[in-house]
Backbone as CSV, one residue per row, in Angstrom:
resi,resn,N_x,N_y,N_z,CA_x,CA_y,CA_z,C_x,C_y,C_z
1,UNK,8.309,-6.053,29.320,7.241,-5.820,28.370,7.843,-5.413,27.027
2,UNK,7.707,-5.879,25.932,7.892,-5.761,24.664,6.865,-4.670,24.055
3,UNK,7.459,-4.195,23.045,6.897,-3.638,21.968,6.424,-3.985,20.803
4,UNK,5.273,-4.891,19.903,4.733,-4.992,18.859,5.245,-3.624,18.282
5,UNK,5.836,-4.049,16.790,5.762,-3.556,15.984,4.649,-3.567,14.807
6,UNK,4.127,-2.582,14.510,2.791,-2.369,13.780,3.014,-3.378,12.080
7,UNK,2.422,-4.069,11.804,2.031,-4.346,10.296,1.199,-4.240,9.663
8,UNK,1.121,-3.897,8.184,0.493,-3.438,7.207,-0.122,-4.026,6.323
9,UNK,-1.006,-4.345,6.209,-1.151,-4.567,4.453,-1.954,-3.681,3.746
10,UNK,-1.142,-3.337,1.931,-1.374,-2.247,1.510,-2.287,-2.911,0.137
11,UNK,-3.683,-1.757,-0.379,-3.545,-2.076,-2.009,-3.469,-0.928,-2.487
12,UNK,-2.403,-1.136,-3.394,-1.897,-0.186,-4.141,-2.991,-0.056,-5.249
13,UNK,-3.421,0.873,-5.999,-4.252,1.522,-7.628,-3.105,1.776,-8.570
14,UNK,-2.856,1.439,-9.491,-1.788,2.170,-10.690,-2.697,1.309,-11.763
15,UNK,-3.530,2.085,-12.645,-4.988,1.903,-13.292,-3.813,1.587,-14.637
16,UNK,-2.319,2.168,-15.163,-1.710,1.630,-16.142,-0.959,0.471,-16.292
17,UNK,-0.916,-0.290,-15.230,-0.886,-1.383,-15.292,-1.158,-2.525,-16.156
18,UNK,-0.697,-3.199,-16.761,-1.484,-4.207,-17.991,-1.473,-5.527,-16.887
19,UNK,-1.850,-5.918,-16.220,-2.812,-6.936,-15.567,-4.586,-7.396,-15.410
20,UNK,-4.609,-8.327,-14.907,-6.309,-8.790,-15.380,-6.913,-8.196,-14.105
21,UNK,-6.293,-7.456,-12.641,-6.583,-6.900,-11.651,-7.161,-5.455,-11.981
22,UNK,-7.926,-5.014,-12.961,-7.889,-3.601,-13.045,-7.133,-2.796,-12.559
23,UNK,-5.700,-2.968,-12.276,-4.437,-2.059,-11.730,-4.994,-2.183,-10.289
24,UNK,-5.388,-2.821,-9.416,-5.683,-3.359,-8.039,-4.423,-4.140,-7.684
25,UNK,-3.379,-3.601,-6.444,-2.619,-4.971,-6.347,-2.428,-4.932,-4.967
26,UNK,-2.108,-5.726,-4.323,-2.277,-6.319,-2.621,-1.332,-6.816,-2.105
27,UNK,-0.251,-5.976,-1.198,0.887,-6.689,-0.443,0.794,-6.552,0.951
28,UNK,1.171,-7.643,1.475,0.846,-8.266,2.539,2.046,-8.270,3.481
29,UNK,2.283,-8.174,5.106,3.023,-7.621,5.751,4.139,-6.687,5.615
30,UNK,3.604,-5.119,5.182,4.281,-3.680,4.854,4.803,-3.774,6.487
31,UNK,5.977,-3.709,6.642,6.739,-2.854,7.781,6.603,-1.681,7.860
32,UNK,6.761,-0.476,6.779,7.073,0.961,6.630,5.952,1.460,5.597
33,UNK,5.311,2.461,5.980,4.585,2.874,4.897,5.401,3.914,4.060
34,UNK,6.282,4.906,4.627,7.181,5.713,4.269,8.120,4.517,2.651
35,UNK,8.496,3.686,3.443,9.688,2.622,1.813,8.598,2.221,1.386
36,UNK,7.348,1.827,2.038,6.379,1.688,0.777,5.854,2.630,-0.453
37,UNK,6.141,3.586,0.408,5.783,4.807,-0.660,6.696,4.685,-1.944
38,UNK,8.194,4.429,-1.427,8.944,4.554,-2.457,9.113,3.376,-2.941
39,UNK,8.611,2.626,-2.634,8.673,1.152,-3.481,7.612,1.705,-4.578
40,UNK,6.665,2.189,-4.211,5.511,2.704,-5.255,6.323,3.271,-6.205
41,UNK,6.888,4.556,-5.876,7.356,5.364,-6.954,8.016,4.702,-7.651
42,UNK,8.890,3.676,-7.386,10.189,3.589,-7.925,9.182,2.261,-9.240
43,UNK,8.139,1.162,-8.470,7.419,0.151,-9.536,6.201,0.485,-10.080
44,UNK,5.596,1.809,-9.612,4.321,1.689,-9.884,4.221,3.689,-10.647
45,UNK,5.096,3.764,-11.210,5.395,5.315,-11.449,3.978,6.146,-11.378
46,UNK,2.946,5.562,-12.364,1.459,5.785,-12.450,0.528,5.779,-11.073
47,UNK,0.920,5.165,-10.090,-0.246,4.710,-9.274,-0.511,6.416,-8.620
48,UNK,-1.769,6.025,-8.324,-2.865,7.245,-8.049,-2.927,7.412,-6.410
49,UNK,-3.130,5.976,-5.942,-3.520,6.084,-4.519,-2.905,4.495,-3.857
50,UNK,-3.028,4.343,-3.019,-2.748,3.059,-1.747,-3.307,3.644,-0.424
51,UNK,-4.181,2.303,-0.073,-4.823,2.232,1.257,-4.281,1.209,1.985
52,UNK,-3.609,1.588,3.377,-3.034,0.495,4.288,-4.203,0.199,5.624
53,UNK,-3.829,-0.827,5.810,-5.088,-1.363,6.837,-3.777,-2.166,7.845
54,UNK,-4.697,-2.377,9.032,-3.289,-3.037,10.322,-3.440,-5.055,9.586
55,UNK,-2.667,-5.285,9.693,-2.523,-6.265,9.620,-3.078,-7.579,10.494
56,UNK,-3.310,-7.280,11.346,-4.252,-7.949,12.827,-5.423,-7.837,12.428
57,UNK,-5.873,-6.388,12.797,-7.236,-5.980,12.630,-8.067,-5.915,11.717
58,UNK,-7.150,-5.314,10.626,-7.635,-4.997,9.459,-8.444,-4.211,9.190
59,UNK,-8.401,-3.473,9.766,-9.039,-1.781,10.216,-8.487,-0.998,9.271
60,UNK,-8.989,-0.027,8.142,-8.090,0.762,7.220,-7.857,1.659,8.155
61,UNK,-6.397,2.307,7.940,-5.783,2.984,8.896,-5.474,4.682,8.139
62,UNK,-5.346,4.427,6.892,-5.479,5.718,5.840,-5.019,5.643,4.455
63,UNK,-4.983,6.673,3.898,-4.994,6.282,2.303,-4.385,7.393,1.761
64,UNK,-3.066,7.235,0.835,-2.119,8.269,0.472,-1.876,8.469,-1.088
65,UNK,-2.450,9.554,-1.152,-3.236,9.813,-2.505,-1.276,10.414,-3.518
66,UNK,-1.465,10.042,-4.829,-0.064,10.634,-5.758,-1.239,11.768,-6.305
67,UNK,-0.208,12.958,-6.724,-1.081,13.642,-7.399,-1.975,13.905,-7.777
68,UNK,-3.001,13.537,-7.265,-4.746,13.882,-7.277,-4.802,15.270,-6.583
């Protein structure tokens, strides 16, 4: 018996963004929410919040707020 490993997809908020997405952006099979975090920090210095949902289901699974 194998183990599934869990996947993600996240949308990130960073409202300073200059895109036509109102700072809305959407990546699609997250392995880690932990290096996602720091993928945030490191491209999205501004972003406020990201909500991850399972990738199968698509069930939001929780939402990890920056400095609010």
């Amino acid at each position: 018996m194998t183990m599934s490993k869990r996947v993600y997809n996240c949308i990130i908020f960073a409202p300073d963004e200059q895109k036509s997405n109102g700072g809305f952006t959407t990546y699609r099979k997250v392995n880690s929410i932990e290096k996602f975090k720091q993928f945030a920090d490191k491209n999205y210095p501004n972003w406020k919040w990201f909500t991850y949902y399972d990738n199968k289901t698509r069930v939001k699974l929780g939402v990890i707020k920056n400095g609010i």
